[in-house]
C-alpha positions in Angstrom: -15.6 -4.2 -8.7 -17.0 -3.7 -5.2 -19.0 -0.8 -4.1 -17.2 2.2 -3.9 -16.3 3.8 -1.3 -15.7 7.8 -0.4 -12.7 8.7 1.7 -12.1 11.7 3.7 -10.8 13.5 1.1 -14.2 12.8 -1.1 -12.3 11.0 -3.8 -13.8 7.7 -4.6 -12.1 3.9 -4.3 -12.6 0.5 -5.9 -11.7 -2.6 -4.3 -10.7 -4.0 -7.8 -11.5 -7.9 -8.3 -9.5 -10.3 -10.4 -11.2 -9.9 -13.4 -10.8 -6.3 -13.5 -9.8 -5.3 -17.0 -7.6 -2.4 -14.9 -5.8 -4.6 -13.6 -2.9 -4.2 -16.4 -2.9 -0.3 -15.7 -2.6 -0.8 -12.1 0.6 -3.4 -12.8 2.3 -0.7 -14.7 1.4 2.1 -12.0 3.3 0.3 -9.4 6.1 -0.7 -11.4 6.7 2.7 -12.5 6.2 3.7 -8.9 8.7 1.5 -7.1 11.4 1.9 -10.5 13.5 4.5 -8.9 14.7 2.1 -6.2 16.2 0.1 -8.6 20.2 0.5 -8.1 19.2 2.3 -4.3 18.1 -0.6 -2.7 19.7 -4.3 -1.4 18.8 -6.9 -2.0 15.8 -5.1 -5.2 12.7 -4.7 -4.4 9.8 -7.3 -4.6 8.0 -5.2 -7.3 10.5 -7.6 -10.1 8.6 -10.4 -9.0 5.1 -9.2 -9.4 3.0 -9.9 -12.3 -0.4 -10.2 -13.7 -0.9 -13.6 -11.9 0.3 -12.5 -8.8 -1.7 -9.2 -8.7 -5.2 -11.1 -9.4 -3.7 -13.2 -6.4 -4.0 -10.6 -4.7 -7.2 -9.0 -5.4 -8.6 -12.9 -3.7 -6.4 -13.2 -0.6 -6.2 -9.8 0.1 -7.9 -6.1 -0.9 -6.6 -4.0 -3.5 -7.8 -0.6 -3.9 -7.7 1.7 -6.3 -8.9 6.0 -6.9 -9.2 6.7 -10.3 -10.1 4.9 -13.5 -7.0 4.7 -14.6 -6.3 3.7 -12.2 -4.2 7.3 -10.1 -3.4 5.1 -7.3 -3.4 1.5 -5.7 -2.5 0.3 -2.5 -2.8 -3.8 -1.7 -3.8 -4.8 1.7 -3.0 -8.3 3.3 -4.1 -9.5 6.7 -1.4 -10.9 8.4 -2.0 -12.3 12.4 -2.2 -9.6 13.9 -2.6 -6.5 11.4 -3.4 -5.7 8.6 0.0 -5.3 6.0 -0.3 -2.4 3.4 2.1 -2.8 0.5 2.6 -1.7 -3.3 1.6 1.9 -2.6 1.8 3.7 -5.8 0.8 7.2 -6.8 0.7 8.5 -10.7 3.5 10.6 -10.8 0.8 13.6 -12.3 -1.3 12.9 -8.9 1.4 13.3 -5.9 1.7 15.6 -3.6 -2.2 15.8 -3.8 -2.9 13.5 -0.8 -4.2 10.8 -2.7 -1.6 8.3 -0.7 -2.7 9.4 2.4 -6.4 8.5 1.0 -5.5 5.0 1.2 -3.5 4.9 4.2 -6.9 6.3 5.7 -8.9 3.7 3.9 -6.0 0.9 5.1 -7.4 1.9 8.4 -11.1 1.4 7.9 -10.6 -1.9 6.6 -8.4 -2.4 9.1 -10.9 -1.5 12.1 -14.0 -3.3 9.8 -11.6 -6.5 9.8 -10.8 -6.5 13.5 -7.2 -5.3 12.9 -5.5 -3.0 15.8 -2.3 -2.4 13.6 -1.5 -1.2 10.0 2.0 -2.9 9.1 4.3 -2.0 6.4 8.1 -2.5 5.6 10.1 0.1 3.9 13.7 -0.2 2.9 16.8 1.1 5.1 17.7 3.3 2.4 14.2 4.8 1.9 14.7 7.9 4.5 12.2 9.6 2.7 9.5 6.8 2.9 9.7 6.3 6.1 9.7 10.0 7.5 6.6 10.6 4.9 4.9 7.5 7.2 5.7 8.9 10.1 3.8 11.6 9.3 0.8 9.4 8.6 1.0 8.5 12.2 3.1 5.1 11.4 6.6 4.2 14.1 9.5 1.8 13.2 8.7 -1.2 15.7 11.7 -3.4 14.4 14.1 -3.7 11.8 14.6 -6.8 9.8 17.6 -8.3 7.4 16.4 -9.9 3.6 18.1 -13.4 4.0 21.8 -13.5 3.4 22.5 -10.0 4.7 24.5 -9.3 7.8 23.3 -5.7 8.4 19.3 -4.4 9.1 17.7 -4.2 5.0 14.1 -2.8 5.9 12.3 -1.3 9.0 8.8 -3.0 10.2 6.2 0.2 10.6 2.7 0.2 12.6 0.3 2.6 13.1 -2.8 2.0 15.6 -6.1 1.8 13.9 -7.9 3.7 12.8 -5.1 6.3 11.9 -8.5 8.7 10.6 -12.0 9.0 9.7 -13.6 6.0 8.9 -14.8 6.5 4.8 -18.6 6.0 4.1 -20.1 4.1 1.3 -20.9 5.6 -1.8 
């Protein structure tokens, strides 16, 4: 585990590493998070194809971050060319509502800025109204929509949000 760092908020996050034995509890956390899209969403979602493996992938191409020891909630940052991708956002169901989300959308943008990113990027499914009005409100616009291969008809919406979308957390 990396230093930690303190958000805005003053809650604490780990950048978890491959080895981290929490890495199990973090799996489960996001699959219980993304489970009530199953039967909503076309084509599924790309949470069936995560597992162990992939997520320790993960933690070495990319960042993921965690508040909590259990952990409370994840999110798992990827650079792509020209921002910085934030995917697999997952809240315990006992800890939403509380802000802890937009904690790591904050964070998303630190590392963003620290890695010379001017964009945060995420995708959220068509159907996901909710998702993306709750990003909109974290400062994130649709910038394109996008079709899963084989469908005729938009599947997901591309959102940005310039960085940094807050305060900058401070090491802790």
């Amino acid at each position: 585990m990396s230093a930690p760092v303190t958000v805005a908020s003053g809650r604490v996050a780990y950048r978890m590493r491959a080895d981290d034995a929490r890495l199990g509890a973090t799996l489960a956390l996001v699959h219980h998070s993304f489970a009530y899209m199953d039967g909503r969403i076309d084509p599924p979602s790309s949470v069936h194809r995560l597992d162990i493996v992939a997520l320790r992938t993960l933690c070495d191409v990319g960042e993921v971050w965690c508040i909590g020891d259990r952990p409370d909630a994840v999110v798992v940052l990827t650079p792509r060319s020209d921002a910085l991708y934030l995917g697999k956002l997952a809240v315990a169901d006992s800890h939403r509502g509380r802000g802890f989300a937009r904690d790591l959308v904050e964070l998303a943008g630190a590392r963003a800025a620290t890695r010379g990113f001017a964009f945060l990027e995420l995708e959220v499914r068509i159907e996901l109204v909710e998702n993306q009005t709750a990003f909109k409100r974290l400062g994130f616009e649709v910038v394109r929509e996008t079709a899963h291969a084989g469908f005729d008809r938009p599947t997901s919406v591309t959102m940005r949000a310039a960085v940094p979308p807050s305060p900058t957390p401070r090491n802790g």
